[in-house]
N, C-alpha and C positions, 0 to 999 in steps of 0.2 A: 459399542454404539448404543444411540438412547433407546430403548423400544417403545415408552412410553413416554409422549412427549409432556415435556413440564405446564402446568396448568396455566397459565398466563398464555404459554405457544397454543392452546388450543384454544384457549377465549379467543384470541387474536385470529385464527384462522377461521374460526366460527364469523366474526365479524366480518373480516374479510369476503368468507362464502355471501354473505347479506347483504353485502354492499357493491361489489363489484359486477356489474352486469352486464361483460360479456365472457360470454363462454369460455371462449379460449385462456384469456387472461385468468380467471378465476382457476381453470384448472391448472396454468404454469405457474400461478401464484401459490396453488396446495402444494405443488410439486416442489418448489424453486426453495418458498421461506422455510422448511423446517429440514432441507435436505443434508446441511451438516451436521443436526443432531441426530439425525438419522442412519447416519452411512459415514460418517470422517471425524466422529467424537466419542474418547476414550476417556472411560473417569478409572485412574489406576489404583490399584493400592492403599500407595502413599498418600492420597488424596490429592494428588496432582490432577490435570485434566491434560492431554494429548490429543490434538487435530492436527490431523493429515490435511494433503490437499487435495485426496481424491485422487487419481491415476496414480498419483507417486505416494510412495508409503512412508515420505518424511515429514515432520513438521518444520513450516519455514516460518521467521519468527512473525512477517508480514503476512502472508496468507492467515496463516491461524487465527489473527486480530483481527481481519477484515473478515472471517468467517463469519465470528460471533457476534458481529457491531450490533446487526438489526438485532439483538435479542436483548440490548442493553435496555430497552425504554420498558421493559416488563419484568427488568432484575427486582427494582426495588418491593414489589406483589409476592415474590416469588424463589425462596429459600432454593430449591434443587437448581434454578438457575443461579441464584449469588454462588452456591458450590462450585459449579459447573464451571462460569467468567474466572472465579477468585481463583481455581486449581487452575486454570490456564496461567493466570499471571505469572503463578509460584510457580507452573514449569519454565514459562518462558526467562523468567530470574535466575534458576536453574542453568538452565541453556549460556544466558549470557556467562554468569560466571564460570561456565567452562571454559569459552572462546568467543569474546565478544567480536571474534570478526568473523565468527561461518554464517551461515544462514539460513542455512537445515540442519539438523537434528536429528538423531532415532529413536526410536522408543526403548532402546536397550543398549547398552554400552557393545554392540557385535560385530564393527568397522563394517557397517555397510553403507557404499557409500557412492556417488553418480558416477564417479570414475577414479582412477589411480592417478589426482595432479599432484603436480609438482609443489607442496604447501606444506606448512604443519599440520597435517590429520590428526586425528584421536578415532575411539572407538564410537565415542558419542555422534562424530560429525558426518551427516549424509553431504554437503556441499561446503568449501569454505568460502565463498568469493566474498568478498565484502563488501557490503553496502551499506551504508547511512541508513537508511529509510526501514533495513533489517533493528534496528537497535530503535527507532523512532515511535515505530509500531506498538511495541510491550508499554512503553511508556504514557503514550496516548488512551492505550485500552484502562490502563490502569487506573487512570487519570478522570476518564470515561463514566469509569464504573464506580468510582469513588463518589462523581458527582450524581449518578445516577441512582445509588443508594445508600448511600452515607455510611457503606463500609470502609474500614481503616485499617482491618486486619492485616489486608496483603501487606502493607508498609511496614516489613520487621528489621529485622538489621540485615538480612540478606537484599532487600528491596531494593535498602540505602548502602548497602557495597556495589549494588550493580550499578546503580544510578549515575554513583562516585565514579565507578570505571569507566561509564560510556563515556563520563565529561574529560577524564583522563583522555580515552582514545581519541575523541575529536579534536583535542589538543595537538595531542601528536601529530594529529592528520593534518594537521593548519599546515606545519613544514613534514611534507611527508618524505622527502628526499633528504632530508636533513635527519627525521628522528624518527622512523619507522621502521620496522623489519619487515614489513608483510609482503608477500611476496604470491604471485600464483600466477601458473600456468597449468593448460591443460596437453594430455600428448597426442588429443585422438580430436575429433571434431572442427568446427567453424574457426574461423582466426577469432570471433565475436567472445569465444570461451575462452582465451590467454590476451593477457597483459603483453603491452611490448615491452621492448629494452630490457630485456634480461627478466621479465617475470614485474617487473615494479610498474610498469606505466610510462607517458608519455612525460617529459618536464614541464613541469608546472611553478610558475612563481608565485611568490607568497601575495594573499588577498586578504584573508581575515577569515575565509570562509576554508572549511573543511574538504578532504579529498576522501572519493569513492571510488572504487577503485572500478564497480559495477554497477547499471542501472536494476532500477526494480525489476527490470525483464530479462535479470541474469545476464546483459551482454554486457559485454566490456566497454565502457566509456570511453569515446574517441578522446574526449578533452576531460582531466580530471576534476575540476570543480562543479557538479549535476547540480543547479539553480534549485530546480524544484525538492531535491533531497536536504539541500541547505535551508532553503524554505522550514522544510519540516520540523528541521531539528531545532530552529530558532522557536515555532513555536513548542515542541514540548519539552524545550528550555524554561518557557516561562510556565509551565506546568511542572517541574522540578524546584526551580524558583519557589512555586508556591507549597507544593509538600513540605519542603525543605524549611518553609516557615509554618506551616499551618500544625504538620502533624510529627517532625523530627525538634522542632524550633533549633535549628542546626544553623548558626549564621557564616559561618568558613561555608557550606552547602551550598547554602541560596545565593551568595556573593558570585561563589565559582561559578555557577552556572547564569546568575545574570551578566557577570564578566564574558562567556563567551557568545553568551544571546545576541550582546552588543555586538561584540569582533565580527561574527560571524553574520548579521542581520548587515553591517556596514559592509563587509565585503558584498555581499549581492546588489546591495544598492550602489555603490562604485562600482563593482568589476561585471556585475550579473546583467547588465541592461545593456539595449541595442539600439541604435535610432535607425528603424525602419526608412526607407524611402516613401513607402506608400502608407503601412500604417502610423507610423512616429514613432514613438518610444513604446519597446516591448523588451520583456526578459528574456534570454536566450535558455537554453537547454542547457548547453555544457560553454564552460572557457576556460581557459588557461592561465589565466590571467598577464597573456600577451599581447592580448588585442585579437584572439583568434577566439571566435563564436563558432558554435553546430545552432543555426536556426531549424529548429523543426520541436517534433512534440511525440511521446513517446504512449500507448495506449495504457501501460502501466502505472501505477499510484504511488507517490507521488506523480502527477506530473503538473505541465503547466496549467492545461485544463483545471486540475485539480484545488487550484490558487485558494479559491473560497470553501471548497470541503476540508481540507484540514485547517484552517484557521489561519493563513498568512493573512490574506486581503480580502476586502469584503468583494461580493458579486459587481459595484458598481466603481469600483476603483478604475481609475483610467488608463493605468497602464495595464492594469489586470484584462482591461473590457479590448487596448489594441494589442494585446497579446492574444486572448483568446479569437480575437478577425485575423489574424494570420498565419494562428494553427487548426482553423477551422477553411481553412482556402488550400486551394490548391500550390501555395508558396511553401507550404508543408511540405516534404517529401513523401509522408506517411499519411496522409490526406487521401482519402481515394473516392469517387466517386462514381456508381454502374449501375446498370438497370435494374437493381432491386434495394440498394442501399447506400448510404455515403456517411466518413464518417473517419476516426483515427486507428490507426493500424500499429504495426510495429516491424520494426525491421528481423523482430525474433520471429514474427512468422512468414508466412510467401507474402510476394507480392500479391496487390491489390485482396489483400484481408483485412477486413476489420473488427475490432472484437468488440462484444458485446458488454465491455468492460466501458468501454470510453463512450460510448452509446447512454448506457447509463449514467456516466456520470456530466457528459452532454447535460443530462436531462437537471440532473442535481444541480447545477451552478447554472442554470438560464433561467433569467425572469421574464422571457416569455412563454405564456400557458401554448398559445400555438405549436410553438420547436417543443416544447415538453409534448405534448400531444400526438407531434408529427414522429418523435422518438419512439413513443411508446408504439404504436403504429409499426413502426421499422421493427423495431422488437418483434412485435408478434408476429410477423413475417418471416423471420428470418431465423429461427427455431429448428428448421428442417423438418419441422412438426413432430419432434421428441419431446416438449413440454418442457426441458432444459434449458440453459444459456451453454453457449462455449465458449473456447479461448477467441482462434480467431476463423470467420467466413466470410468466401469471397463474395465479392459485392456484387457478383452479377450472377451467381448461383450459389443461394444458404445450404443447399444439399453438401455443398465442399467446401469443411470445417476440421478445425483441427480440437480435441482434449472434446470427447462426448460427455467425461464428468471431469468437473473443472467447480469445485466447491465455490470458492471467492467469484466468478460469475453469475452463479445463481444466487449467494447473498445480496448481492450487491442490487441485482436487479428487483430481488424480494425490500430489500429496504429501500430503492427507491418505488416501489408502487405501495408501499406501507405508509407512505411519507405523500402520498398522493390522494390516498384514503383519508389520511388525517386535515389534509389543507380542502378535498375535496370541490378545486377548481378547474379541474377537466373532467372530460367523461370516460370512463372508465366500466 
C-alpha cells in the first residue's frame, strides 16, 4: 500500500480542505479520495500495480479501474502516479491474457479462489463468471490515461494481443450457443451464482449484440444480452478503433473492432429498446432477443443509469432521459424509497438497500444542481457516521449496511464531489 501519497493527491486534498465548507463532507472527502492508495494498492516487483477491492483480497478487472479513475486528472503532473495507473494496466493485460473470461484475479498464481465452481479454474483465478463490462474496464482505463497524459507505453504487443482477444471473445459471444465453451456453475450458494441449463445460460437468439453470461454485480443474467454491458463495449470499441489507428496503425485491428461496434451498437438499437406505456421508448436491462425484456436497473456500472458516464449517450438524449424516469420510479423493482433515503439497489443485496454506488452516480449524469444537491445531502446522511461510503444500506436505517470497506464506493463518491469542486455550482 502507498504510505506516502503522490504529490498531485496531496495538492488536491489540500484544495479540497479550502474549499469545501462543511465539516462533514470535508472529512469524508480526506477520508474517501485517497483510501485506495492507501489500504487496496500494491506496486509489485515486476512493476505491475495490484488493487484489491477492499474486504476481498482479489483484484477484479472492474473494481480496480473504477478505483483509480479519480486520480487520472493529476496523472499527467505527476510520474509516481503515471507508474502507479500504467502498472495497473500492464497487470490487468496480464490478467486477461490468462482468462479473458474470470473476473478476479490473485496476486499469486496459489488457486485461491471464492469457491470450488464448476468452470475452467487456474491458479491465477479468484472468480471466473464472465462478464462484458470485466474486459470493458482495462480498456477504458487505458484509454483514459492515454488521453490524460499522453503516455503510449502501456500499448506494447501484449496490449494489442489482449485487445485482439476480447474482440475475438465478443465474437463468439454474438452466437454463444453455437460457438462457445464457457460454462459455470456454482455448488454452494444463491441460484443468482449458477447459470441454468446445464452451466451455459438461458437461450438466446442471435442480435448483433454480445452475451454475458453475469451482471457487474456478480449475479447471473436472467436474459443473456445485458443492454448496458453491450453499451459499454460498443464504446471502447471505438476507443480500440482508435489506438488501433493512432498508435498500432494496425488496419485488420481498427476494421475488426469497428465491424463489431456496428453489429453490436445495431443489435441494442433493434433488439435492446422497449416502448414503455407510460414513459415511451426506454432501453431494457436484459433480453433475449425473443421479445422477452427484464425492465429494471441494476446499482452496479455499467448500468442504465450510467448511459452518459461511460460515453454511449449524451445526459440529454431522449431515450436516455425516458429511461432514466422509469428506473428512477418505482416501476423499477430495485427503486426503493424510506425514511431516510431513496434511490437504486440491487438484487445482490437485501431488499429495500440502496447503495451509495448509484446515489453517486445519480448525482454524475443529472443536470439538475438541485437532485445533485439533494444527493449529496442523502450521502452525508447515510454514512452510519464512519466517514466511509458502503456497498448497500437500508433506506430507512444507514446504521444497516452491508461491505464497511468497499474501495470503488468511496472512489466513486470522492470523484464525484472532486468534480463538484471543479464545476463549483452547488454548495458544498
Amino acid at each position: 500500500m502507498t504510505t506516502v501519497l503522490p504529490d498531485a493527491i496531496q495538492k488536491a486534498m489540500k484544495r479540497a480542505d479550502e474549499t469545501l465548507q462543511n465539516e462533514k463532507l470535508k472529512k469524508m472527502f480526506r477520508q474517501c479520495y485517497p483510501n485506495t492508495l492507501e489500504t487496496t494498492t500494491k506496486r509489485l516487483e515486476d512493476g505491475t500495480t495490484f488493487v484489491f477491492t477492499g474486504d476481498i483480497p482479489a483484484m477484479w478487472l472492474r473494481d480496480s479501474s473504477a478505483q483509480v479513475r479519480q486520480y487520472l486528472p493529476f496523472a499527467k503532473e505527476d510520474e509516481d502516479l503515471q507508474r502507479l495507473i500504467g502498472g495497473l494496466v500492464r497487470r490487468q493485460v496480464e490478467c486477461i491474457l490468462i482468462d479473458p473470461y474470470a473476473n478476479a484475479f490473485n496476486e499469486q498464481p496459489n488457486y485461491k479462489s471464492w469457491d470450488q465452481d464448476l468452470t475452467e479454474m487456474g491458479p491465477w483465478i479468484w472468480e471466473r463468471k464472465y462478464e462484458i463490462d470485466s474486459l470493458c474496464y482495462p480498456i477504458q482505463l487505458s484509454y483514459l490515461y492515454w488521453k490524460a497524459t499522453g503516455n503510449t507505453d502501456i500499448f506494447d504487443a501484449k496490449y494489442r494481443k489482449a485487445a485482439k482477444s476480447i474482440i475475438a471473445l465478443w465474437k463468439t459471444e454474438q452466437n454463444h450457443f453455437e460457438d462457445s465453451q464457457y460454462l459455470f456453475a456454482r455448488t454452494q450458494g444463491p441460484k443468482s451464482d449458477t447459470l441454468r441449463n446445464n452451466r451455459k445460460g438461458m437461450p438466446v437468439n442471435y442480435t448483433g449484440m454480445t452475451w454475458s453470461g453475469f451482471r457487474p454485480s456478480d449475479d447471473a443474467c436472467t436474459f443473456g444480452y445485458l443492454v448496458p454491458a453491450n453499451m459499454f463495449a460498443v464504446v471502447v470499441l471505438g476507443y480500440m478503433e482508435e489506438i488501433a489507428r493512432e498508435i498500432y496503425k494496425d488496419e485488420d485491428f481498427e476494421e475488426a473492432a469497428a465491424v463489431l461496434k456496428e453489429e453490436i451498437d445495431f443489435g441494442i438499437q433493434t433488439y435492446g429498446t422497449y416502448r414503455h406505456p407510460k414513459y415511451g421508448k426506454i432501453y431494457a436491462y436484459e433480453t433475449d432477443g425473443f421479445g422477452n425484456y427484464n425492465l429494471m436497473d441494476d446499482a452496479n456500472v455499467p448500468s442504465l443509469l450510467s448511459i452518459p458516464y461511460i460515453g454511449y449517450a449524451d445526459k440529454n438524449d431522449p431515450v436516455y432521459q425516458n429511461t432514466r424516469r422509469f428506473i428512477l420510479s418505482e416501476e423499477n423493482p430495485y427503486y426503493y424509497e424510506g425514511t431516510a433515503a431513496k434511490g437504486i439497489g440491487s438484487p445482490h443485496t437485501p431488499d429495500r438497500y440502496i447503495w451509495h454506488i448509484s446515489l453517486a452516480m445519480q448525482a454524475l449524469t443529472s443536470n439538475d444542481p438541485a437532485e445533485v444537491q439533494e444527493i449529496v445531502d442523502t450521502i452525508l446522511r447515510t454514512d452510519a457516521d464512519t466517514g466511509f461510503m458502503h456497498e448497500g444500506f437500508n433506506v430507512d436505517d444507514p446504521s444497516q449496511f452491508t461491505r464497511p470497506w468497499f474501495a470503488w464506493a468511496n472512489s466513486i463518491f470522492a470523484e464525484l464531489i472532486w468534480g463538484l469542486i471543479e464545476e463549483g455550482q452547488i454548495k458544498l
